[in-house]
C-alpha positions as CSV (number, residue, x, y, z in Angstrom):
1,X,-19.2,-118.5,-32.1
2,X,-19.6,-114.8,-32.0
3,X,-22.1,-113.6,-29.2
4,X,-23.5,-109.8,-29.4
5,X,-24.2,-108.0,-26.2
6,X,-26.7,-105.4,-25.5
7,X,-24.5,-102.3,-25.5
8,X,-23.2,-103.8,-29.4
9,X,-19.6,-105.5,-28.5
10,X,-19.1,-108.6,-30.1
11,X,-17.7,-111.4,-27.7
12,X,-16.6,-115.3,-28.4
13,X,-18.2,-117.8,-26.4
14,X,-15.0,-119.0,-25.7
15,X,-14.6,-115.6,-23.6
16,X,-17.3,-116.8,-21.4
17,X,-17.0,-120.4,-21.0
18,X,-15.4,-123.6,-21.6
19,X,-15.9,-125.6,-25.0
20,X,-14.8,-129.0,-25.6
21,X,-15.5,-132.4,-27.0
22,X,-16.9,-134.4,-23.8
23,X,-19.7,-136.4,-22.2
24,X,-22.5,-134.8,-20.5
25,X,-21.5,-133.9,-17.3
26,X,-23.9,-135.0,-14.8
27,X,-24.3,-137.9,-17.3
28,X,-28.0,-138.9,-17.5
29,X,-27.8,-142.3,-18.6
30,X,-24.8,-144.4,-17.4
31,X,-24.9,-148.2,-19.5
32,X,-21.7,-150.4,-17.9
33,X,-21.0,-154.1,-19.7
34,X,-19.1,-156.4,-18.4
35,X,-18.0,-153.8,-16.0
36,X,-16.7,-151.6,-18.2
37,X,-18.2,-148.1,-19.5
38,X,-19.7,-148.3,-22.9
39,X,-22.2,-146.5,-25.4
40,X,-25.4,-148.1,-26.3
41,X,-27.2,-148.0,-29.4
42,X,-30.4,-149.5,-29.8
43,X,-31.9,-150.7,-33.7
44,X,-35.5,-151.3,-34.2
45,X,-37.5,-152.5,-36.7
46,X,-39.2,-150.2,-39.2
47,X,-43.2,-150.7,-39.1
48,X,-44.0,-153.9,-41.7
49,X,-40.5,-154.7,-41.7
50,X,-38.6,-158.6,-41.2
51,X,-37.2,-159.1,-38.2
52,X,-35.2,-162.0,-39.8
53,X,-33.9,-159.9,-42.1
54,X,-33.1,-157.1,-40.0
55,X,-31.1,-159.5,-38.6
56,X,-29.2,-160.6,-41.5
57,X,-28.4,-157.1,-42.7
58,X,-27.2,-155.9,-39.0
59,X,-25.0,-159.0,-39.1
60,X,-23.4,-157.6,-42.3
61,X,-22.9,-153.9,-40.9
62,X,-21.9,-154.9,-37.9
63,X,-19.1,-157.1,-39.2
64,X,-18.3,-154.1,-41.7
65,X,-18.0,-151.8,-39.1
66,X,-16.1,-153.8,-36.7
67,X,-12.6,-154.0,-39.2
68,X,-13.0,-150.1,-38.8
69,X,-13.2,-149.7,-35.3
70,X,-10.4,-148.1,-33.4
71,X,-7.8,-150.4,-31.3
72,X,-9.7,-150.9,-28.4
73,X,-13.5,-150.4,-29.3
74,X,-15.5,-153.5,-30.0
75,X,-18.7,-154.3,-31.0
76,X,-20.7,-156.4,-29.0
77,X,-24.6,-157.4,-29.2
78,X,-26.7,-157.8,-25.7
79,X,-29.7,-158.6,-27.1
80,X,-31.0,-160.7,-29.8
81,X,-34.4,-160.4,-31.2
82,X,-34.4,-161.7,-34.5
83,X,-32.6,-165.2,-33.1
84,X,-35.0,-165.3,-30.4
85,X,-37.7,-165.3,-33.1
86,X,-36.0,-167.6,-35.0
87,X,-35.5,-169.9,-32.3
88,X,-39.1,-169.7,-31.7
89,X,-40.3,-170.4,-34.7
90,X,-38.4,-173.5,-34.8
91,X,-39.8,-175.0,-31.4
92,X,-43.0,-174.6,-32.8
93,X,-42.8,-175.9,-35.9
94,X,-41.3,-178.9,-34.2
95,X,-44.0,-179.2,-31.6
96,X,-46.4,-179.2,-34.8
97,X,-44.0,-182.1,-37.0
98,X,-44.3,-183.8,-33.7
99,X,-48.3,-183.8,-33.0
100,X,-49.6,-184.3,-36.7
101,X,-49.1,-187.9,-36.3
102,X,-51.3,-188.4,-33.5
103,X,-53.9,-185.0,-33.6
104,X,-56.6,-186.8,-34.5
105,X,-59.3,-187.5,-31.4
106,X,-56.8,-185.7,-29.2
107,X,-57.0,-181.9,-30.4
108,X,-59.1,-179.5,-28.0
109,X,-61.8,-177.5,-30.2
110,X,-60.5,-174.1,-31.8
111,X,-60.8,-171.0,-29.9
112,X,-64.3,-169.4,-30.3
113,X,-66.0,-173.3,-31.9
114,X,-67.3,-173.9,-28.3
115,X,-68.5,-170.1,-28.0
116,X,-70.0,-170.6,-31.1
117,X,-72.1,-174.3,-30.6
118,X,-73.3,-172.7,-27.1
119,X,-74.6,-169.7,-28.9
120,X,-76.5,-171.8,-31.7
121,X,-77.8,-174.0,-29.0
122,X,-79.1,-171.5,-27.1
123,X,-80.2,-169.5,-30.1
124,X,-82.1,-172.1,-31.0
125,X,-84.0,-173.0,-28.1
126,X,-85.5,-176.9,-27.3
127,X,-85.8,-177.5,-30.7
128,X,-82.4,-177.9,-32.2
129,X,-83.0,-175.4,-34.6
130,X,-79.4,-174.0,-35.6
131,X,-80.3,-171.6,-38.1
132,X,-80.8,-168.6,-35.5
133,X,-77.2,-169.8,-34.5
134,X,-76.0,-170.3,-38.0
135,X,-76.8,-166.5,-38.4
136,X,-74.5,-165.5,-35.6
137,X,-71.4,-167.8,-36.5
138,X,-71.4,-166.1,-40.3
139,X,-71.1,-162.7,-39.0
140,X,-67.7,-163.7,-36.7
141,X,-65.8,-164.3,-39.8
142,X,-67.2,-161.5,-42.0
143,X,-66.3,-158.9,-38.7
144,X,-63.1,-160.0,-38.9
145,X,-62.5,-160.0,-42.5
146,X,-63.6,-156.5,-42.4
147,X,-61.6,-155.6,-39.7
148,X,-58.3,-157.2,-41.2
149,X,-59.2,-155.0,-44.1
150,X,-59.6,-151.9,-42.2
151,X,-56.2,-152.5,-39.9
152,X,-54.2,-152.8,-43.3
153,X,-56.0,-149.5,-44.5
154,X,-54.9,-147.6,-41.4
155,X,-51.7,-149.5,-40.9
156,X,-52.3,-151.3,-38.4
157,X,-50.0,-154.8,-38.0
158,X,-50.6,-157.9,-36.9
159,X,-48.8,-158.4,-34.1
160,X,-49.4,-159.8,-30.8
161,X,-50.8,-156.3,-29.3
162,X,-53.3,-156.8,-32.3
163,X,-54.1,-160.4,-32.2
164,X,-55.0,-159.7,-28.2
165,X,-57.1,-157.4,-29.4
166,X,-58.8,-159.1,-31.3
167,X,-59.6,-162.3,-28.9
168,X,-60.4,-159.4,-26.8
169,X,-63.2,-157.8,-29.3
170,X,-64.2,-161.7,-30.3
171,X,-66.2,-162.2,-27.3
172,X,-67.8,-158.6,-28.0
173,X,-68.7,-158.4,-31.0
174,X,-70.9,-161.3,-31.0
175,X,-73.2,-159.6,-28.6
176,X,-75.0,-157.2,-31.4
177,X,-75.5,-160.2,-33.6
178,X,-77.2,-162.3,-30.8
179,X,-79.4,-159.4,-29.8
180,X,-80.9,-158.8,-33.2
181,X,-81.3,-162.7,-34.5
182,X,-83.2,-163.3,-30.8
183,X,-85.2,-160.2,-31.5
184,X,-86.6,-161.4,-35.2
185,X,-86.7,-165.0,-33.8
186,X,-89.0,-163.4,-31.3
187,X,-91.2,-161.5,-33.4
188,X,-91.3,-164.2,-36.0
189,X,-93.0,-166.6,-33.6
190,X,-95.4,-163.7,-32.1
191,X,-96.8,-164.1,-35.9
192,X,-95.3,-160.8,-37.3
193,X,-93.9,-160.9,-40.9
194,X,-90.5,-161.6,-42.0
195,X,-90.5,-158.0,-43.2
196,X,-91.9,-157.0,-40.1
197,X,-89.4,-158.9,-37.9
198,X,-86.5,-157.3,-39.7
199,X,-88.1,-153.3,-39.3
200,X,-88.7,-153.8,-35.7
201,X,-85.4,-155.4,-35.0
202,X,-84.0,-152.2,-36.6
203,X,-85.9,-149.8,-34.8
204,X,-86.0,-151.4,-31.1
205,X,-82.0,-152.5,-31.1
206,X,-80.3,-149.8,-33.4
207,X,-79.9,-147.0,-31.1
208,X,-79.4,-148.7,-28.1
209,X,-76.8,-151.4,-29.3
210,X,-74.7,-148.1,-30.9
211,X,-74.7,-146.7,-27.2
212,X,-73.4,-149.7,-25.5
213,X,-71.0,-150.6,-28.2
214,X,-69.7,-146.6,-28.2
215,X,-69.8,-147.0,-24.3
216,X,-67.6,-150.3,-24.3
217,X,-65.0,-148.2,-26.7
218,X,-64.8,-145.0,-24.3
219,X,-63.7,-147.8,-22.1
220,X,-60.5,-147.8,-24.1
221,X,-60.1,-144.9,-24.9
222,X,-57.3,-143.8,-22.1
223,X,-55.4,-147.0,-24.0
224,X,-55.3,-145.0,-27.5
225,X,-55.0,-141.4,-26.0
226,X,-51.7,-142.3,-23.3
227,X,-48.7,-140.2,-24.6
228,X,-46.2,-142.5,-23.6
229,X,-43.5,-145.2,-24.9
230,X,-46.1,-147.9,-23.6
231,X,-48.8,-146.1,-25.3
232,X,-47.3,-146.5,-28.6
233,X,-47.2,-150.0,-28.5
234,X,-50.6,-150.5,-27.1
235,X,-52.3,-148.3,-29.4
236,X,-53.6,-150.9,-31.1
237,X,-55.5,-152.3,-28.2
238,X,-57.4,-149.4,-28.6
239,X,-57.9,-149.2,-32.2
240,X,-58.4,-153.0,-33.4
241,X,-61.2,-153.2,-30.8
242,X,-62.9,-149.8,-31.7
243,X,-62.8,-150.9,-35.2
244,X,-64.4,-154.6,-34.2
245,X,-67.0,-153.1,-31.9
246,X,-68.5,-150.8,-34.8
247,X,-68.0,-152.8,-37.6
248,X,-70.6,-155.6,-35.5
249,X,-72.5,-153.1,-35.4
250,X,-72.8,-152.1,-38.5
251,X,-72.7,-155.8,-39.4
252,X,-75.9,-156.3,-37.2
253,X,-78.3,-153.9,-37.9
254,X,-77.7,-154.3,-41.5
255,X,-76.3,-157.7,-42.5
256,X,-78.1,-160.1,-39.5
257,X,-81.6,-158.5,-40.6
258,X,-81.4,-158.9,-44.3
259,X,-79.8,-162.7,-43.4
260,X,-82.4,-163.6,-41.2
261,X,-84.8,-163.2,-43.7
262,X,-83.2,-165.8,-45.7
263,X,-82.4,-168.5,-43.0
264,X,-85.3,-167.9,-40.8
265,X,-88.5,-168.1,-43.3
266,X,-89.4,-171.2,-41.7
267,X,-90.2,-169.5,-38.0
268,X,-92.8,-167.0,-40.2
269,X,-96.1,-167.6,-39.2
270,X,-98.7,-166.3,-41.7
271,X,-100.6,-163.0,-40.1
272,X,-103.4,-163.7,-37.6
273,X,-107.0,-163.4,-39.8
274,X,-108.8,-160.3,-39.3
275,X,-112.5,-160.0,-39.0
């Protein structure tokens, strides 16, 4: 490799230093196996790849590879993931062959039914009215629906970073919906309107449900802005939770009112007379 000095001569790196084929020298990563120095190489997955077939495929390079190998180099896997999954998968398929004999009268509710009863009962006051409740329980699903639709639009996967999110934002995003139905359940029994009930709920709970639902996401915001290797993967922490929060917003000022007017026309109390 020519090198030009300053004064115009023409030198060869050679003339200067030392170049050969060699190993970094400090080394800054050493790997050892079986007590022995060796070179590691780590595969991942692409994003919305199979990890079983991943798996199958390396199995077939690596075997292709291996008859080409030098005398003395071998090919030898640490770690595993795709048979881990595998494995796993089969343990719980197992554990479900296993229990679907003898579910019934033994299986514990599903994660968010309790959350859900305890809101409609308490919705709903001493009367047993559920329809205040019934309100809040449709607007769970359709947040979520909305939010698997917007992680596959910004290609987000389900994985388990995601699905934590998600039982994370589960017992957030109910919050929004309770505050508006109470607020028309309220107004409907002071005697306003139905159409009333609905405008108010807008204009008192709008505004300050957007600030605390924009406050609750600054709180993970640090999550989505770390520039790290951990920050990569729990990215979505950040972003599946955002995209709940506002979505039960939106969901809430919009969708709870315009429902409540059709599940809650029995609380309307015709206008007080006027003399």
């Amino acid at each position: 490799m020519p090198i030009r000095t300053p004064s115009g001569a023409q030198l060869r790196l050679a003339d200067l230093a030392e170049v050969r084929l060699a190993y970094v020298d400090p080394p800054q990563v050493k790997v050892r196996h079986q007590g022995k120095e060796s070179i590691a190489l780590g595969i991942s997955m692409t994003k919305g790849g199979d990890i079983i077939a991943l798996g199958k495929a390396l199995k077939v390079a690596t075997d292709r590879i291996e008859r080409e190998l030098p005398a003395g180099v071998r090919l030898e896997q640490v770690q595993d993931q795709p048979s881990a999954v595998t494995t796993l998968g089969q343990r719980v398929r197992q554990r479900a062959d296993r229990g679907r004999g003898h579910r019934a009268g033994r299986q514990l509710p599903q994660p968010g039914a309790a959350p859900q009863a305890a809101r409609a009962v308490a919705c709903c006051g001493y009367t047993l009215d559920v329809r205040p409740g019934l309100v809040v329980g449709i607007t769970i699903p359709l947040v979520l629906a909305v939010t698997f639709l917007a992680m596959q639009y910004w290609g987000i996967g389900l994985h388990k970073i995601s699905l934590g999110s998600l039982i994370i934002a589960l017992g957030l995003l109910v919050d929004d919906a309770i505050i508006a139905v109470e607020m028309m359940v309220r107004k409907l029994e002071e005697g306003y309107t139905m159409f009333r009930a609905a405008t108010f709920t807008w204009d008192a709970t709008a505004m300050p449900m957007l600030t605390g639902t924009l406050i609750t996401a600054a709180g993970f915001l640090p999550i989505g802005m770390a520039k790290s290797t951990t920050g990569e993967y729990t990215f979505a922490i950040f972003a599946v939770t955002v995209i709940a929060l506002v979505l039960s917003w939106i969901v809430s000022v919009y969708f709870v009112p315009y429902l409540g007017t059709l599940l809650l026309l029995h609380r309307c109390k015709p206008a007080p007379a006027r003399a």
